[in-house]
LODO-308340 format. One line per 2 residues: their letters; for each residue x negated, y negated, z of N, C-alpha, C. Coordinates in pm, 1 decimal, decimal comma. Last residue first. Example, Ala and Ser with C-alpha at 12.3 -4.5 7.8 and 13.67 -1.06 7.14 Angstrom:
! residues 2
SA = -1285,0:225,0:708,0:-1367,0:106,0:714,0:-1290,0:-3,0:787,0 | -1319,0:569,0:780,0:-1230,0:450,0:780,0:-1320,0:330,0:780,0 $
This chain:
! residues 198
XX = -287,4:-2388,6:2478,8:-357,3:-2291,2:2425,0:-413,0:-2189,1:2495,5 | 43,8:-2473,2:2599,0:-111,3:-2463,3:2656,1:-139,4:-2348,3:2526,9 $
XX = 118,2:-2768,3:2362,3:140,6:-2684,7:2417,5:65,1:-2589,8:2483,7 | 107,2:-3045,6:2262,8:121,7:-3002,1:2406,1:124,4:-2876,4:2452,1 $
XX = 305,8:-2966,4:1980,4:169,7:-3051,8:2041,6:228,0:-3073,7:2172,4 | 347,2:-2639,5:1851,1:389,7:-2751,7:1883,1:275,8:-2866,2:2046,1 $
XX = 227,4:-2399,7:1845,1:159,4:-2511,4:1801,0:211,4:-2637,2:1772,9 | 358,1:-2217,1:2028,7:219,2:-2236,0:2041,2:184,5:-2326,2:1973,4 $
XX = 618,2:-2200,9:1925,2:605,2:-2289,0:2040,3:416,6:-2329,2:2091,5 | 566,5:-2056,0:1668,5:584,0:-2205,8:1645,4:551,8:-2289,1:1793,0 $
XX = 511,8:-1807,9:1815,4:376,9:-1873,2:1743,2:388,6:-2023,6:1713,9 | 747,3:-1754,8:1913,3:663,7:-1761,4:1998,6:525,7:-1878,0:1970,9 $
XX = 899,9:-1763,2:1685,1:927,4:-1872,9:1761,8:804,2:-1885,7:1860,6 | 820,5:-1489,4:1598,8:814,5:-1608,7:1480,3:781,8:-1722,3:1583,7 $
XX = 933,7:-1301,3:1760,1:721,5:-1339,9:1773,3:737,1:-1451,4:1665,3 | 1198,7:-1360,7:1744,7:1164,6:-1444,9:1840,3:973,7:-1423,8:1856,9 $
XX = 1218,3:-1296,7:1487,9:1249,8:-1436,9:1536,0:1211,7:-1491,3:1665,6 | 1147,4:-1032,0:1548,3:1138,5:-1071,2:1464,8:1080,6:-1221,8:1492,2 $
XX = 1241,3:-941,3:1895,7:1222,6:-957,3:1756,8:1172,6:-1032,6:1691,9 | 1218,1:-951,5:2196,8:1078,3:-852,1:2112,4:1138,2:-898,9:1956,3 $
XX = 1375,3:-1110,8:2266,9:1238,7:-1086,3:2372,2:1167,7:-1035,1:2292,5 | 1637,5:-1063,0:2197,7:1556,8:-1167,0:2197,3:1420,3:-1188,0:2259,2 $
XX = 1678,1:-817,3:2289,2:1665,4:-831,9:2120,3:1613,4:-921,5:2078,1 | 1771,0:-886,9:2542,0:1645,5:-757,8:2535,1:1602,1:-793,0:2364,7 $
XX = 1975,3:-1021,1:2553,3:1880,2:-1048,3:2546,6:1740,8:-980,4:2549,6 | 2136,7:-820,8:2428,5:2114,8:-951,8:2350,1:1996,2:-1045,1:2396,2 $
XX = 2068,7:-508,3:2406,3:2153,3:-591,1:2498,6:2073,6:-740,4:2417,9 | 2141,4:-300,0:2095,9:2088,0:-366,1:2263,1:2128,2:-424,6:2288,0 $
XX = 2320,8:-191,0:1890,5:2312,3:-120,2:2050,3:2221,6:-176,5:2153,8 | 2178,1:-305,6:1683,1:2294,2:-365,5:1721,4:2322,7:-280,5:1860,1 $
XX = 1934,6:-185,0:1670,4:1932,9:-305,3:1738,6:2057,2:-364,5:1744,5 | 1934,9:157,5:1772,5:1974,8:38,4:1648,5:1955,0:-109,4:1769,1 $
XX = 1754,8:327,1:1951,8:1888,0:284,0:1945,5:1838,1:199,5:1828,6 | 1505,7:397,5:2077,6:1579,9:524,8:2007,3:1710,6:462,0:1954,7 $
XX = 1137,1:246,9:1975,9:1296,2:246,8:2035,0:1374,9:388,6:1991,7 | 950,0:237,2:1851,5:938,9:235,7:1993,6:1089,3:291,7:2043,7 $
XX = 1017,0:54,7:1596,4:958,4:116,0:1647,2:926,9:133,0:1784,7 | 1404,7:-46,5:1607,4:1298,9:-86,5:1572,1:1152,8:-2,0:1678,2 $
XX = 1585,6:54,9:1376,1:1611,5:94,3:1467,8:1444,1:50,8:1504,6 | 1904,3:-18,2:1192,8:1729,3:-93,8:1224,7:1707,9:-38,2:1343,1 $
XX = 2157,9:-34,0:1163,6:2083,0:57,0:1071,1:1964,4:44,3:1077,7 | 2304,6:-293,6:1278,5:2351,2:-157,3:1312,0:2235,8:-48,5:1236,1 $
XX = 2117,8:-505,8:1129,2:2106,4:-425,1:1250,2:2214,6:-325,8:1244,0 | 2145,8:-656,8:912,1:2106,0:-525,0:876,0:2111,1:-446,2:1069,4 $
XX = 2376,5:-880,7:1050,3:2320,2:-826,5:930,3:2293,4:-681,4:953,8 | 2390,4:-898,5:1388,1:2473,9:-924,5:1273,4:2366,0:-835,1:1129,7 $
XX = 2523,0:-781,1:1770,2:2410,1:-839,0:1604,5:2495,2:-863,4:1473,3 | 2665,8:-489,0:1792,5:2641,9:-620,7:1826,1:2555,8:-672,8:1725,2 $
XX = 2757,8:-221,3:1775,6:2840,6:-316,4:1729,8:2794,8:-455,2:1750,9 | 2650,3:125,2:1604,9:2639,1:-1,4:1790,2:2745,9:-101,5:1674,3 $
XX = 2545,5:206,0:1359,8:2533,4:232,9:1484,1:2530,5:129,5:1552,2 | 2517,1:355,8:1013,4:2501,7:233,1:1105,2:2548,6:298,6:1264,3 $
XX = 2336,3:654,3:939,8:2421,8:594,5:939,6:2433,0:483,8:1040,8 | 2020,0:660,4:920,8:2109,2:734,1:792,0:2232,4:634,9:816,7 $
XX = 1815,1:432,9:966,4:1925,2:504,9:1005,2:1983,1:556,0:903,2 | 1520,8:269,1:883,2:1633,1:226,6:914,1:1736,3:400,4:920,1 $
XX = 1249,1:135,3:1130,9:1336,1:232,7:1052,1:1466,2:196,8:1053,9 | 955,6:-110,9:1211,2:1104,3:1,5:1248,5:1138,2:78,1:1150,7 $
XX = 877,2:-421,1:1350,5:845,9:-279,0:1242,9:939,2:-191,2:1306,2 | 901,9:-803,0:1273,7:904,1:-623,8:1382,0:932,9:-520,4:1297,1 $
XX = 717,7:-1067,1:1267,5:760,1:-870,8:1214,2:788,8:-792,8:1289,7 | 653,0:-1388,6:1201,0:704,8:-1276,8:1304,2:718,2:-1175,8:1211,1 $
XX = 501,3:-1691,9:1126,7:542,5:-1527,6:1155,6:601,4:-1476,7:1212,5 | 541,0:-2036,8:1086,3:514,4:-1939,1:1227,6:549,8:-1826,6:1153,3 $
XX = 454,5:-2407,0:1045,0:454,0:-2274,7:1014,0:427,8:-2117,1:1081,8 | 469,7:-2727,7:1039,6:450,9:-2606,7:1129,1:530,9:-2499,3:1071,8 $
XX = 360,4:-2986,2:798,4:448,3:-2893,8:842,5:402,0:-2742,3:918,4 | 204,0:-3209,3:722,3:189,2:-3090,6:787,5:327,8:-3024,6:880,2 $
XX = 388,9:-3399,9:605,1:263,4:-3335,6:503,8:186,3:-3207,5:622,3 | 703,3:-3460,7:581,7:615,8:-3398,2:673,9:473,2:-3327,3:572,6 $
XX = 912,6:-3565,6:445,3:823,5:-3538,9:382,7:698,3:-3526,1:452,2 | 1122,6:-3522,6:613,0:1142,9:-3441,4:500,8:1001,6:-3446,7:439,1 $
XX = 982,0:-3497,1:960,3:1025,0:-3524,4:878,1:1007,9:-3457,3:705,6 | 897,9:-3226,3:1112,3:911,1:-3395,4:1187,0:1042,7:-3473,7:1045,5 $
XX = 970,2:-2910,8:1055,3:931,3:-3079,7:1030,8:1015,9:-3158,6:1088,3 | 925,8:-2563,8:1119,5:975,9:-2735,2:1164,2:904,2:-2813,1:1063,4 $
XX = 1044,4:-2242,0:970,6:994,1:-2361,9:924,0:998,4:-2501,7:991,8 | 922,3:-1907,0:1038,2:1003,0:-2018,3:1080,3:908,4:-2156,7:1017,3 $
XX = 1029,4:-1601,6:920,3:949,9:-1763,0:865,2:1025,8:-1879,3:916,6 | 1032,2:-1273,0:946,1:1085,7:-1396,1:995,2:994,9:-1527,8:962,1 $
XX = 1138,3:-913,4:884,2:1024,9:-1028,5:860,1:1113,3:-1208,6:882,1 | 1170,8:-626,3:990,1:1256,8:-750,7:1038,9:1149,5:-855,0:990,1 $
XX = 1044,5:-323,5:800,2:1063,2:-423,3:892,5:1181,8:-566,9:849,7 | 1078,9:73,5:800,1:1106,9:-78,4:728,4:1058,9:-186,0:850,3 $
XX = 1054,8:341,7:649,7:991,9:288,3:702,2:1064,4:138,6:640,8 | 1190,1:622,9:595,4:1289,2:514,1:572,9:1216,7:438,2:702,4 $
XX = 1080,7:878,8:575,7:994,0:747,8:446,6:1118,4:639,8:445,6 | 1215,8:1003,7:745,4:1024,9:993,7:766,3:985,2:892,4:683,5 $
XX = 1465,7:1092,3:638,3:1386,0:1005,8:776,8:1296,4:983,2:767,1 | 1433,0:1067,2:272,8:1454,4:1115,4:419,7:1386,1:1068,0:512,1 $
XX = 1686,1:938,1:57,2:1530,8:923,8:102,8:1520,8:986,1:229,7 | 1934,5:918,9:-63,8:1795,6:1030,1:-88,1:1679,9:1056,5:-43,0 $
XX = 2044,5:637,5:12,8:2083,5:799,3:78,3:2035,9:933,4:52,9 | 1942,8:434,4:-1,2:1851,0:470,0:75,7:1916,3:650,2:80,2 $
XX = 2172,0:292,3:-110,1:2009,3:285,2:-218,8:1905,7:413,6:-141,4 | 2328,4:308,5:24,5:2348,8:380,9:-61,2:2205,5:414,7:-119,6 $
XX = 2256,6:145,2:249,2:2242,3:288,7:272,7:2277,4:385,3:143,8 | 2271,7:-89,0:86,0:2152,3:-41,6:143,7:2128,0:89,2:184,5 $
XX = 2524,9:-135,2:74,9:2450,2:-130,8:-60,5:2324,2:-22,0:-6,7 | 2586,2:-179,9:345,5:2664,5:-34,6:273,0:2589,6:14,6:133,4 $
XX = 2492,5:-361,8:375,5:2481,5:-239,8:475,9:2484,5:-154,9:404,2 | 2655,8:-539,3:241,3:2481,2:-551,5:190,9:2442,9:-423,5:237,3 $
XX = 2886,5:-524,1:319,0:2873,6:-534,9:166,0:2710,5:-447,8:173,5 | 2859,9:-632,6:560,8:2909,0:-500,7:546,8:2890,3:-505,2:409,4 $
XX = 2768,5:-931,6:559,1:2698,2:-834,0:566,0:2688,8:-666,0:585,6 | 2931,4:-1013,7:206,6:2919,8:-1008,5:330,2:2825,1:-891,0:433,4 $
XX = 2818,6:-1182,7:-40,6:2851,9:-1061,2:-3,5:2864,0:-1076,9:168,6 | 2779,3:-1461,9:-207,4:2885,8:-1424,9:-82,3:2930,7:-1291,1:-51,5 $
XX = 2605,3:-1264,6:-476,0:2632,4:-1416,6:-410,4:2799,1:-1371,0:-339,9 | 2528,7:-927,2:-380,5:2567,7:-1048,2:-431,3:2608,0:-1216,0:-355,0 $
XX = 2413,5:-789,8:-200,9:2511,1:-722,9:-245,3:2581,3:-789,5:-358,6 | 2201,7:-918,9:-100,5:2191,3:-807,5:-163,5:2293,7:-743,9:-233,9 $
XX = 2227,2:-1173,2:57,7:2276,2:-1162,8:-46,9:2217,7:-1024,7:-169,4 | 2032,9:-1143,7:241,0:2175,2:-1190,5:282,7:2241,2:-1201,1:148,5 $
XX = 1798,2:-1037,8:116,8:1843,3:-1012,2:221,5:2016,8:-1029,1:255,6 | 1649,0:-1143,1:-76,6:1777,1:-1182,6:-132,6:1842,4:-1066,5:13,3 $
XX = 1368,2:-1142,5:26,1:1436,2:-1274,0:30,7:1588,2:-1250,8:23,3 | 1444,3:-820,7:118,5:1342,3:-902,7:130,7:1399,8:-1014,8:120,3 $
XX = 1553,1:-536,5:90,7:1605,1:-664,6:9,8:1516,0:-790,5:-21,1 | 1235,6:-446,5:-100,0:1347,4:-501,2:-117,0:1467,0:-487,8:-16,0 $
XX = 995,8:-309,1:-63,0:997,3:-428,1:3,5:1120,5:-500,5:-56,7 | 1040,8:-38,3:-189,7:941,2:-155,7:-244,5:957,5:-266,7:-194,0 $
XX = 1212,1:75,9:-64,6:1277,8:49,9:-191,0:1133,9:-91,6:-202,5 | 1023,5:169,0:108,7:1100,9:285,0:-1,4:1179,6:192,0:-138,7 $
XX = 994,2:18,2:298,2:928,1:36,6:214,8:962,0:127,5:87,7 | 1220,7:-309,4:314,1:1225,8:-148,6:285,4:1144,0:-84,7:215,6 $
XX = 1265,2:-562,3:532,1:1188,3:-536,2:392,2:1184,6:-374,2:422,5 | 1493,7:-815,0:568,0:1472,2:-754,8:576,9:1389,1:-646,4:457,4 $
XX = 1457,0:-1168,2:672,6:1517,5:-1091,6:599,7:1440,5:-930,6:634,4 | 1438,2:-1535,2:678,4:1418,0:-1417,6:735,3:1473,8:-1267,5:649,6 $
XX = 1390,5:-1894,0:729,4:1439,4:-1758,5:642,3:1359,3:-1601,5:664,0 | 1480,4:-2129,5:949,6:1428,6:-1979,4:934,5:1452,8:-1932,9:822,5 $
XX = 1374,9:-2465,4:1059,2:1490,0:-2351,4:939,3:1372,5:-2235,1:962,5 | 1431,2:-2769,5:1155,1:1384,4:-2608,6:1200,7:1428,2:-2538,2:1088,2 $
XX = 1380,5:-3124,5:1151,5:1479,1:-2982,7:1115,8:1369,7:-2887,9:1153,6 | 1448,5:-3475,6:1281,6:1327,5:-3322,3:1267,4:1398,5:-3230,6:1251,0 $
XX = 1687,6:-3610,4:1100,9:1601,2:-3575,6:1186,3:1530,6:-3521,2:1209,0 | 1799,8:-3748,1:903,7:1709,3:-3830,2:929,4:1619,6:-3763,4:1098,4 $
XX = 1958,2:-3594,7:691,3:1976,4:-3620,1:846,8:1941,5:-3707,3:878,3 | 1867,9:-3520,2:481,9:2001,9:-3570,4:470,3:2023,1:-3639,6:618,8 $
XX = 1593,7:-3425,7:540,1:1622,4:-3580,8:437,8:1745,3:-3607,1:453,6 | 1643,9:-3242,1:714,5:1546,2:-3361,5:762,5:1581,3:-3501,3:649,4 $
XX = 1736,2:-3035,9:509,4:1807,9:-3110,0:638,3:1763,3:-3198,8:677,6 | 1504,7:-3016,7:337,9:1654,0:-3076,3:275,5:1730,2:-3131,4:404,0 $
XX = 1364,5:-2919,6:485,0:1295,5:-3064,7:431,6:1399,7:-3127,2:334,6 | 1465,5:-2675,9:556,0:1393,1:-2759,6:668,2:1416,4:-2917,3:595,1 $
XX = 1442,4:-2526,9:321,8:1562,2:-2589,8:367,8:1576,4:-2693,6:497,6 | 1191,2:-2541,3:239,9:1271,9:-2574,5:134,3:1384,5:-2667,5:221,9 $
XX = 1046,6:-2373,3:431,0:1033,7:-2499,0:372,8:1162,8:-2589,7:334,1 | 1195,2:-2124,7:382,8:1214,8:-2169,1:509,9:1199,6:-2333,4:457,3 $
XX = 1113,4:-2019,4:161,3:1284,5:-2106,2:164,4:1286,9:-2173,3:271,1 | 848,2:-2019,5:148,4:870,7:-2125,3:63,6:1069,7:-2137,5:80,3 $
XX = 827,1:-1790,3:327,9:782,8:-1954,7:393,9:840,9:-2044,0:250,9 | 960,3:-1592,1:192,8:1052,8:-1634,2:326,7:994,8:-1810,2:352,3 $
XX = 968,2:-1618,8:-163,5:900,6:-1624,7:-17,6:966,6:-1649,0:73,8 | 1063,1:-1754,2:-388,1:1076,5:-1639,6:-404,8:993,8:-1557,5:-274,9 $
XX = 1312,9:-2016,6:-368,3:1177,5:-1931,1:-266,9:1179,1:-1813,3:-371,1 | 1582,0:-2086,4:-359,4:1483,5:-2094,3:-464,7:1367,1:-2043,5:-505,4 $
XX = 1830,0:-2153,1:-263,0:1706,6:-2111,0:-173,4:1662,5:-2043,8:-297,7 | 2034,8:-2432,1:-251,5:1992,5:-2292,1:-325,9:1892,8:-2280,4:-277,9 $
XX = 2112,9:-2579,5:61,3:2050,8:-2612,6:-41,0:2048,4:-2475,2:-107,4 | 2440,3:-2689,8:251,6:2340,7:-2594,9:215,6:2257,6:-2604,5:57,3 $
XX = 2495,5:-3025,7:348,7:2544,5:-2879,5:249,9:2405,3:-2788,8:243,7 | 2577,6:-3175,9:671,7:2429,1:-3118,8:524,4:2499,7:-2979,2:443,2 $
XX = 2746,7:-3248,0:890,0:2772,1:-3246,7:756,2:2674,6:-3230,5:605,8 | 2656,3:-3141,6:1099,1:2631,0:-3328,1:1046,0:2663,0:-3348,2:904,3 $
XX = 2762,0:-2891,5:1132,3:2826,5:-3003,8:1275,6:2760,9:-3126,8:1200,5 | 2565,0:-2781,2:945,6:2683,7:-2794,3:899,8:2794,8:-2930,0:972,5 $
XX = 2354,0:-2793,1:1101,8:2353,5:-2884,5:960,0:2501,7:-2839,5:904,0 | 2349,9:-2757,3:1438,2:2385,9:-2670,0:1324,2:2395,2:-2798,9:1219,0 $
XX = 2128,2:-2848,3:1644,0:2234,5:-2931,0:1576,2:2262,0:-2873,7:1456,3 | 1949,9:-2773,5:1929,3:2014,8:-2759,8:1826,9:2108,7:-2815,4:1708,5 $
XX = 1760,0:-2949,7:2186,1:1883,6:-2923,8:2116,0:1914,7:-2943,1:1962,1 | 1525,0:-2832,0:2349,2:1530,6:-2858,7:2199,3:1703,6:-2895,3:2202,8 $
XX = 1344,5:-2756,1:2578,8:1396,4:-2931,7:2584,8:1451,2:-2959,5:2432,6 | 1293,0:-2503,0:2618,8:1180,5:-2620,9:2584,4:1233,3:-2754,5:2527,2 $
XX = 1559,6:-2365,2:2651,3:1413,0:-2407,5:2800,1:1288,5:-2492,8:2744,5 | 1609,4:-2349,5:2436,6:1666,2:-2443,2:2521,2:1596,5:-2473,8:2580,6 $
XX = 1519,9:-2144,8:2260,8:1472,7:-2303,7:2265,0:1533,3:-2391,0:2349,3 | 1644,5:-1930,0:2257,3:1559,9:-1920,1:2253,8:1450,8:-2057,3:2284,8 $
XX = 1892,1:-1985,3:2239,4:1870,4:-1953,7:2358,8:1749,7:-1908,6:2383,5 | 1921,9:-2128,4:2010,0:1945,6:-2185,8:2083,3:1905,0:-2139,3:2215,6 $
XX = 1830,8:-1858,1:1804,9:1709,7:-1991,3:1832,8:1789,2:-2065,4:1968,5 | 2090,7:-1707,3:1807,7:1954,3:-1653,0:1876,6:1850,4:-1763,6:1895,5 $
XX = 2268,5:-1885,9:1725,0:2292,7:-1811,1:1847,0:2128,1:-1804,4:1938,8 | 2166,2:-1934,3:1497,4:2209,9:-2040,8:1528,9:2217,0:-1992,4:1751,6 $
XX = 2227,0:-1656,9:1366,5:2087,0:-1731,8:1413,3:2088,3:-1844,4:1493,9 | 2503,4:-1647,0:1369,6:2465,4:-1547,8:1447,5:2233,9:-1602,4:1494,8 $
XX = 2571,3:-1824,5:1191,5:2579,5:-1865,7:1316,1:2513,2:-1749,2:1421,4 | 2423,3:-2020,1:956,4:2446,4:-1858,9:978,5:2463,8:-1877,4:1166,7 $
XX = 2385,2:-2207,2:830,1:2498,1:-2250,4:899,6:2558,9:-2036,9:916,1 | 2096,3:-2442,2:910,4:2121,2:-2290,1:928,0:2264,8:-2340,0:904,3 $
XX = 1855,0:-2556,1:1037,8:1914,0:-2577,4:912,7:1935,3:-2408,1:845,6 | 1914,1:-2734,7:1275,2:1892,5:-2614,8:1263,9:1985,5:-2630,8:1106,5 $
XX = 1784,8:-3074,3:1352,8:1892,9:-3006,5:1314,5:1855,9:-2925,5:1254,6 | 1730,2:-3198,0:1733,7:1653,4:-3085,4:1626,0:1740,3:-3040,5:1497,9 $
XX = 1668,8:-3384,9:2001,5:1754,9:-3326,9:1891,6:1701,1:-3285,7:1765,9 | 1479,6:-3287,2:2269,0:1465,2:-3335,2:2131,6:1582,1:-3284,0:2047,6 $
C-alpha cells in the first residue's frame, strides 16, 4: 500500500520504514510529492498527529500516517512535550534543543530527572476519514547530566530509557526499534488495521 508519511523529519521517516515494510506499506515522504508542511496547532501529540495526516491525505489523494511525538520532563512539568522539536525556537536544531534542555535541567539531580519518549501515531484512509486510527506509545526513562553516543536524532544522546545503562543514541538501531516509543505506538496501530489477528 502506498502510504504518504507525513513527515519531512527524516530520521522518523527512517524508523517507520523499517518498521512497516514487512506489512506491505510503502512510505512516501510528503516532501518526495511535494506537500508543504502544515503549522502544528495541537496543543496534543493526537491533535498534531491528526492534523498533519489529514493535510497530506488532502494534498495527495492518498492514505497518510503522521506521528507527532516528543519528549516529556517530569521536572520541568511535562515540558518540552509538543514544542519538542522546537524548544529552542522556530528552526532550532536538535543540538539547540539538547543544550536548552540540559541547561533547564542542570540543578536537578539524578533521581528527579524522570522522563519519557511519548508517541501519537495518526493513519487515514482519507482527509476526511471519520474514523481515523489512533495508537500510543511511552517509553519511560531518564535523562543524563551529559549527552552520550552518536546515533539517533533529537533528545536521545540524554534519554537513557528505564532498564537500560546507555543513552539511546548508544544502541544499536535496531534494538531502538524493538522497544521505543514509536515503535509500542506502531505496534497498537498494526493491531487495528483491518485484518489484523486479534
Amino acid at each position: 500500500m502506498r502510504v504518504v508519511l507525513a513527515t519531512g523529519n527524516v530520521g522518523k521517516q527512517r524508523e517507520l520504514t523499517e518498521l512497516l515494510a514487512p506489512r506491505g506499506f510503502t512510505l512516501l515522504r510528503q516532501t518526495e510529492l511535494g506537500v508543504e508542511s502544515i503549522e502544528e496547532t495541537g496543543t496534543t501529540f493526537e491533535a498534531n498527529a491528526l492534523l498533519k495526516a489529514r493535510h497530506a491525505a488532502q494534498v495527495t489523494g492518498l492514505p497518510a500516517l503522521s506521528d507527532d511525538s516528543g519528549l516529556e520532563v517530569d521536572a520541568l512539568g511535562g515540558r518540552p512535550g509538543v514544542w519538542s522539536a522546537r524548544f529552542a525556537g522556530e528552526g532550532a536544531s536538535d543540538a539547540d534543543n539538547l543544550a536548552l534542555l540540559l541547561r533547564e535541567l542542570a540543578s536537578v539531580p539524578a533521581d528527579r530527572r524522570s522522563a519519557r519518549y511519548r508517541c501519537v501515531i495518526a493513519f487515514v484512509q482519507s482527509a476526511d476519514d471519520p474514523q481515523p486510527l489512533i495508537a500510543h506509545g511511552a517509553w519511560e526513562g531518564h535523562i543524563t547530566l551529559q549527552p552520550q553516543g552518536e546515533g539517533g536524532f533529537g533528545y536521545d544522546p540524554a534519554f537513557v530509557p528505564q532498564g537500560l545503562a546507555q543513552t539511546v543514541a548508544q544502541m544499536d538501531a535496531v534494538a531502538k526499534n524493538a522497544v521505543s516509543h514509536r515503535a509500542l505506538a506502531l505496534r497498537s496501530l498494526l493491531a487495528q488495521l483491518p485484518g489484523s489477528p486479534r
